[in-house]
C-alpha positions in Angstrom: -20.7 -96.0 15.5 -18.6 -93.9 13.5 -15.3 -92.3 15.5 -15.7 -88.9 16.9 -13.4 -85.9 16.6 -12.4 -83.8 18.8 -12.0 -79.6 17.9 -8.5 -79.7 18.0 -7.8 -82.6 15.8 -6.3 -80.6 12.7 -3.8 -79.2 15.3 -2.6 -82.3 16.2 -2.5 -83.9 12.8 -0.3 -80.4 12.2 1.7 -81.6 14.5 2.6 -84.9 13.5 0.6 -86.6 16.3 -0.1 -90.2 16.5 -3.9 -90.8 16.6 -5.8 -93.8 18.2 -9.2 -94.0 19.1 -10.1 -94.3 22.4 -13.5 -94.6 24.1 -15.2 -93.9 20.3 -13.0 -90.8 19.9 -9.6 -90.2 17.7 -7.3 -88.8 19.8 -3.3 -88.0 20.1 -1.5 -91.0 21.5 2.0 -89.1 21.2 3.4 -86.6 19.2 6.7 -86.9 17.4 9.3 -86.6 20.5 7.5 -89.8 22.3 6.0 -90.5 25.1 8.7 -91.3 27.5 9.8 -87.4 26.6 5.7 -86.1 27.0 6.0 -87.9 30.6 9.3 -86.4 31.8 8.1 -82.7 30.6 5.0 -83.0 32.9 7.2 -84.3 35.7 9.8 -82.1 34.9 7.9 -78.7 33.2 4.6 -78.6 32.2 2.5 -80.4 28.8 -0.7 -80.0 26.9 -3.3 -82.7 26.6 -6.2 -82.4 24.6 -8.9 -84.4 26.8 -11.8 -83.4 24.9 -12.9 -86.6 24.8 -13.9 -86.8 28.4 -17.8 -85.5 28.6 -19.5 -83.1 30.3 -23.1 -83.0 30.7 -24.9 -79.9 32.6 -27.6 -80.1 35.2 -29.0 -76.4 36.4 -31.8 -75.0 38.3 -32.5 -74.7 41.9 -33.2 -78.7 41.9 -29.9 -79.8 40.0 -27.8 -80.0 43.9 -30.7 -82.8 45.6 -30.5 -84.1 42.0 -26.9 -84.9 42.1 -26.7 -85.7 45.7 -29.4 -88.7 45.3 -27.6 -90.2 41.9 -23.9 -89.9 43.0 -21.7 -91.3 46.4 -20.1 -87.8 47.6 -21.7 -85.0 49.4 -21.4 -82.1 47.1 -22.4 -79.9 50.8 -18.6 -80.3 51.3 -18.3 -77.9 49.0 -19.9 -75.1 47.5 -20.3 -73.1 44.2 -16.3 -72.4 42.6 -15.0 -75.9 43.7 -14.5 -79.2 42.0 -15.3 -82.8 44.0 -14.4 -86.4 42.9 -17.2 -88.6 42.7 -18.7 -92.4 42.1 -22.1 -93.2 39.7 -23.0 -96.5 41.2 -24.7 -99.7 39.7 -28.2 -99.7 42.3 -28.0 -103.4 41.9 -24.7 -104.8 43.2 -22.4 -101.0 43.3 -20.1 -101.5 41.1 -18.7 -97.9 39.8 -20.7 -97.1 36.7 -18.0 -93.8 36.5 -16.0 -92.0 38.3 -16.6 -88.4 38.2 -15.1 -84.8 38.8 -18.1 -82.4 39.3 -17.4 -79.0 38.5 -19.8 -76.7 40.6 -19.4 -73.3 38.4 -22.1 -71.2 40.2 -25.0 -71.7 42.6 -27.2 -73.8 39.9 -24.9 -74.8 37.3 -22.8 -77.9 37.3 -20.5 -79.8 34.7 -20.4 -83.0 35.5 -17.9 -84.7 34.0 -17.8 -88.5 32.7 -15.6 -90.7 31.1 -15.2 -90.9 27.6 -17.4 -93.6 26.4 -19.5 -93.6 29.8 -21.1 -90.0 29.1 -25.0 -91.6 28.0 -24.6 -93.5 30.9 -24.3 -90.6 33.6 -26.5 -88.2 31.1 -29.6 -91.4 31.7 -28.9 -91.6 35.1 -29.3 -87.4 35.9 -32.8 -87.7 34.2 -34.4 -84.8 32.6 -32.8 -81.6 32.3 -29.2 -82.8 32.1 -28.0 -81.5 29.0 -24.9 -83.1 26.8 -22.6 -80.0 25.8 -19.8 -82.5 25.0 -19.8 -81.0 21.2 -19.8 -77.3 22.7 -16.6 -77.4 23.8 -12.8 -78.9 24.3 -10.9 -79.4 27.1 -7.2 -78.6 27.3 -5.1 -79.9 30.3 -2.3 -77.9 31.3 -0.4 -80.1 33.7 3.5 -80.3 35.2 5.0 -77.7 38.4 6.0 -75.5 35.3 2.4 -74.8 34.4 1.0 -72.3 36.3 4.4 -70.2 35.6 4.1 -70.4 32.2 0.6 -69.4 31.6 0.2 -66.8 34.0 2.1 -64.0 31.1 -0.6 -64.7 29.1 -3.5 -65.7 31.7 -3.0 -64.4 35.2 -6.5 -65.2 36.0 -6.4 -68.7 34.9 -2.8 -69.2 36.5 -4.2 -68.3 39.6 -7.2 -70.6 40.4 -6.3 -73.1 43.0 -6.3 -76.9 43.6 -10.0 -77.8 43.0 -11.3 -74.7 42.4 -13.7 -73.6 39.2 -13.7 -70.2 37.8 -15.7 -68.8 34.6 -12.9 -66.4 33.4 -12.1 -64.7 29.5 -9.5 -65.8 27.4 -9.3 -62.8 24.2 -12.8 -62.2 24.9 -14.2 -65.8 24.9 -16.2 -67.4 28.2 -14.1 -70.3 29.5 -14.4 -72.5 32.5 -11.2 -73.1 34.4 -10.5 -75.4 37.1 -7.5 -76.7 39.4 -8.0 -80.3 38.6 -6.0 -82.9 36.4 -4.7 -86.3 36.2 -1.0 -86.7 36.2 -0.5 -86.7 39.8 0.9 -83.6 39.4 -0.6 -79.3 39.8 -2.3 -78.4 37.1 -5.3 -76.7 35.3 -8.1 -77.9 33.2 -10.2 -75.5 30.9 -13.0 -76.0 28.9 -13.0 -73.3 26.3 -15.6 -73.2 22.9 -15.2 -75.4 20.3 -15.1 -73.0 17.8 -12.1 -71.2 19.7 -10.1 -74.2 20.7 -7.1 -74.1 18.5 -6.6 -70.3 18.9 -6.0 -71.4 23.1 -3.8 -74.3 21.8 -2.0 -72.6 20.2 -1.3 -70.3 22.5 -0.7 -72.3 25.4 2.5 -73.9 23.0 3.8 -70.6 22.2 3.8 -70.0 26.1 6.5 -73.0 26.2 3.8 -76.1 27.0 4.6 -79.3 25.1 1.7 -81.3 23.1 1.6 -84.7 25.0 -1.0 -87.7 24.2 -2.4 -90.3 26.2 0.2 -92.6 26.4 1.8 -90.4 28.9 -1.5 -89.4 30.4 -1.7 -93.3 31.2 1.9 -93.3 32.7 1.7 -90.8 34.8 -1.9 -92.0 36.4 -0.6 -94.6 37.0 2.7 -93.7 38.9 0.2 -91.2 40.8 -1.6 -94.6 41.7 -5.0 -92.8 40.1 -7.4 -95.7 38.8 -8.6 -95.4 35.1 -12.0 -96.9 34.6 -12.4 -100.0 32.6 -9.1 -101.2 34.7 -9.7 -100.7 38.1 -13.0 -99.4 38.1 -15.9 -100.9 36.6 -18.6 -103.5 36.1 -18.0 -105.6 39.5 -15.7 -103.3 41.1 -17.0 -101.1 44.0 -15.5 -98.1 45.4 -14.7 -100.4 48.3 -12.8 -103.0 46.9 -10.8 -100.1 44.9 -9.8 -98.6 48.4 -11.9 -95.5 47.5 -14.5 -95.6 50.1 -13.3 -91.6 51.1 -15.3 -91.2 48.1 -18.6 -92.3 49.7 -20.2 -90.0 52.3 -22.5 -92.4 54.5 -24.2 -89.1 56.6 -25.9 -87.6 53.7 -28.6 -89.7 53.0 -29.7 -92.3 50.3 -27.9 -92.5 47.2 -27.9 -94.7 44.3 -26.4 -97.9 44.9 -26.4 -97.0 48.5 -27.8 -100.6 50.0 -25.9 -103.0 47.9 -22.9 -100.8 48.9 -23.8 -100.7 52.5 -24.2 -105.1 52.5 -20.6 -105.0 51.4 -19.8 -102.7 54.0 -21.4 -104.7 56.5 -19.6 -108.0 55.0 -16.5 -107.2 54.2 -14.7 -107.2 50.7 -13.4 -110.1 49.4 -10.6 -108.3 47.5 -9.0 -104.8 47.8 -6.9 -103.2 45.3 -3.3 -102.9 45.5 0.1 -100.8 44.4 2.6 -103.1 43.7 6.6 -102.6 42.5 8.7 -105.2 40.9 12.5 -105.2 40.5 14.4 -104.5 37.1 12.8 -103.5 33.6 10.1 -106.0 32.7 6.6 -104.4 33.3 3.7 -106.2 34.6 0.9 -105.3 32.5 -2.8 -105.4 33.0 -4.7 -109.1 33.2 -1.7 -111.3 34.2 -2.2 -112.9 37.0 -1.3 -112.4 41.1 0.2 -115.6 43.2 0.0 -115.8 46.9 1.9 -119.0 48.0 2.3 -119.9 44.5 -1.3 -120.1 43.9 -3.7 -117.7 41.8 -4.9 -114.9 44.1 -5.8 -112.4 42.0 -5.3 -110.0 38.8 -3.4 -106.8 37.5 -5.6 -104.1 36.3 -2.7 -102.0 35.4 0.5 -101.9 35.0 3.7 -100.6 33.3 7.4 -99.8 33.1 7.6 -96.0 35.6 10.0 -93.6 33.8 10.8 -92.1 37.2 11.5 -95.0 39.1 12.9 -96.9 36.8 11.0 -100.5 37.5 8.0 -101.8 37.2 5.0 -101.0 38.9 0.9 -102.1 39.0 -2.8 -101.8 40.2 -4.0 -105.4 41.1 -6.7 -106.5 42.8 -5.6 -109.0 45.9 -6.5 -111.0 48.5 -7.7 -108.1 51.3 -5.4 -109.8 53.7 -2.6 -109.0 51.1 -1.0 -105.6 53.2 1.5 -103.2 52.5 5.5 -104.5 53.0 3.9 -108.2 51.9 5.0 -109.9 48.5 3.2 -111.6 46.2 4.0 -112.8 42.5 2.9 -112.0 38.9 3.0 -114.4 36.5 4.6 -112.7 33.5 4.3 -115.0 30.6 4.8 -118.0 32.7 8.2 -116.5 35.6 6.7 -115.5 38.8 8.1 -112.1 39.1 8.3 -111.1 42.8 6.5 -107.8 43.9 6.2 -105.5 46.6 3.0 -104.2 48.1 3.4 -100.5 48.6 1.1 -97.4 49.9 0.3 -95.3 46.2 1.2 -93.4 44.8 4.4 -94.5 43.6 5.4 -91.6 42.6 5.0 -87.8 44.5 4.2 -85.0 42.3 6.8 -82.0 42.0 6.4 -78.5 43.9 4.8 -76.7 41.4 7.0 -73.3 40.4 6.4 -69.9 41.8 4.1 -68.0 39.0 6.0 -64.7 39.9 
């Protein structure tokens, strides 16, 4: 299958970016300064990733709430139209996490649901008939760091204003956009989806206002010092939202849901592993697929891990033992050393104040 593009490729090519693809899309992997730079600015100031490849598939009409409730593991009643909710598509057979999912509820009988990159025909099947692919309408430009609200509030004030998992509908020079609190750097932040056709002009904009272009590389760095879980790592085929610690995700009281029964079994039996933030000393990262030791022996397996520009050491996701707790050590085997870590409670690292908008 041929790569896709997103709307603001030409900008980034302008810009010297480095493109990869990723989930059958070419996107940015860094621009020219780097991505240890791209990760300090969001930690520090405030970036601009283009995350267009992400999907969003609508589902509206007076049916699309029951719709939604039935296929996915949250209870959308928690909230209500103008807020975002975090969510799990489950496998009916054994619930492994199919996606994980941000649901933007723009107004009493629209929602964007919103898939991972490569996982968007998967959700789109599993909504049925009348959810609608508008992936190609649109791109999606993350505004993320404690600088960012600041910065776009001279030219935005609306946008600068909505809060932490909130959706608005609000114009940007005249065009319809959808803005929301939400992001995935660990730190505050602002999502909007704006038409494709009008993309670069917001881009370009959101630069001049003082944000810096960053690529997935840092997206990846700073998810994982916020402890977030990236599917395909440690989320998945096998995995359940159980065994990844995210069973806040799953609302038991609402009534069936897909995957519900082989989820409930595990519940009633216990997991037989349990995801886990581990820190090791000095420079050498773990990285995803090495192995974990408990008393020397295989126990278990990274899904991610790197060096954290912030700490200074290494860090990981890995899926141990669930008798493994926090304050234990276990080992990695990297490339043949057992490399002592520490279990710790995520995230590893706490996002920064955002800065007063006036």
């Amino acid at each position: 299958m041929p790569l896709r593009y997103s709307p603001l490729d030409g900008a980034h090519r302008l810009l010297g970016a480095k493109m990869v693809p990723f989930g059958g899309w070419d996107m940015p992997l860094s621009y020219p300064a780097g991505t240890l730079a791209e990760h300090r600015a969001c930690r520090q100031a405030a970036v601009a990733f283009d995350v267009s490849h992400l999907g969003t598939v609508r589902i509206t009409g007076p049916g699309a709430l029951e719709r939604l409730q039935v296929a996915l593991t949250n209870d959308l009643n928690k909230v209500r139209p103008g807020r975002a909710q975090y969510t799990h598509l489950l496998n009916e057979t054994d619930a492994s996490v199919v996606d994980d999912i941000i649901v933007w509820w723009v107004d009493e009988f629209t929602f964007d649901v919103m898939p991972n990159a490569s996982n968007t025909d998967g959700v789109l099947g599993a909504l049925g008939e009348g959810a609608v692919d508008v992936t190609q309408s649109r791109a999606i430009i993350a505004l993320q760091g404690p600088a960012a609200r600041r910065l776009l509030a001279p030219i935005w004030p609306e946008a600068a204003a909505v809060e932490r998992f909130h959706v608005i509908t609000a114009n940007w020079n005249g065009m319809a956009c959808t803005v929301a609190g939400t992001g995935y750097t660990g730190e505050d932040g602002l999502e909007i989806a704006v038409p494709a056709e009008h993309a670069a002009e917001l881009w370009d904009g959101v630069l001049a206002a003082g944000f810096s272009p960053a690529g997935l590389g840092a997206r990846d760095t700073l998810r994982l010092e916020a402890g977030l879980p990236l599917h395909g790592h440690e989320l998945g085929p096998g995995i359940t939202p159980l065994q990844a610690g995210l069973g806040w995700v799953v609302s038991w009281d609402k009534g069936d849901f897909r995957g519900r029964a082989a989820l409930d079994a595990e519940r009633q039996a216990g997991v037989s592993r349990r995801l886990r933030a581990l820190t090791t000393e000095g420079r050498r990262p773990p990285r995803a697929d090495q192995v974990i030791l408990v008393d020397a022996k295989p126990a278990g397996v990274v899904t991610s891990g790197n060096f954290s520009p912030v700490l200074g050491q290494g860090i990981a996701l890995a899926f141990c033992p669930p008798d493994v707790a926090i304050g234990d050590h276990v080992a990695i085997d990297v490339r043949g050393d057992a490399v002592v870590a520490t279990v710790v409670k995520p995230p590893f690292v706490t996002g920064t104040p955002a800065e007063p908008t006036a």
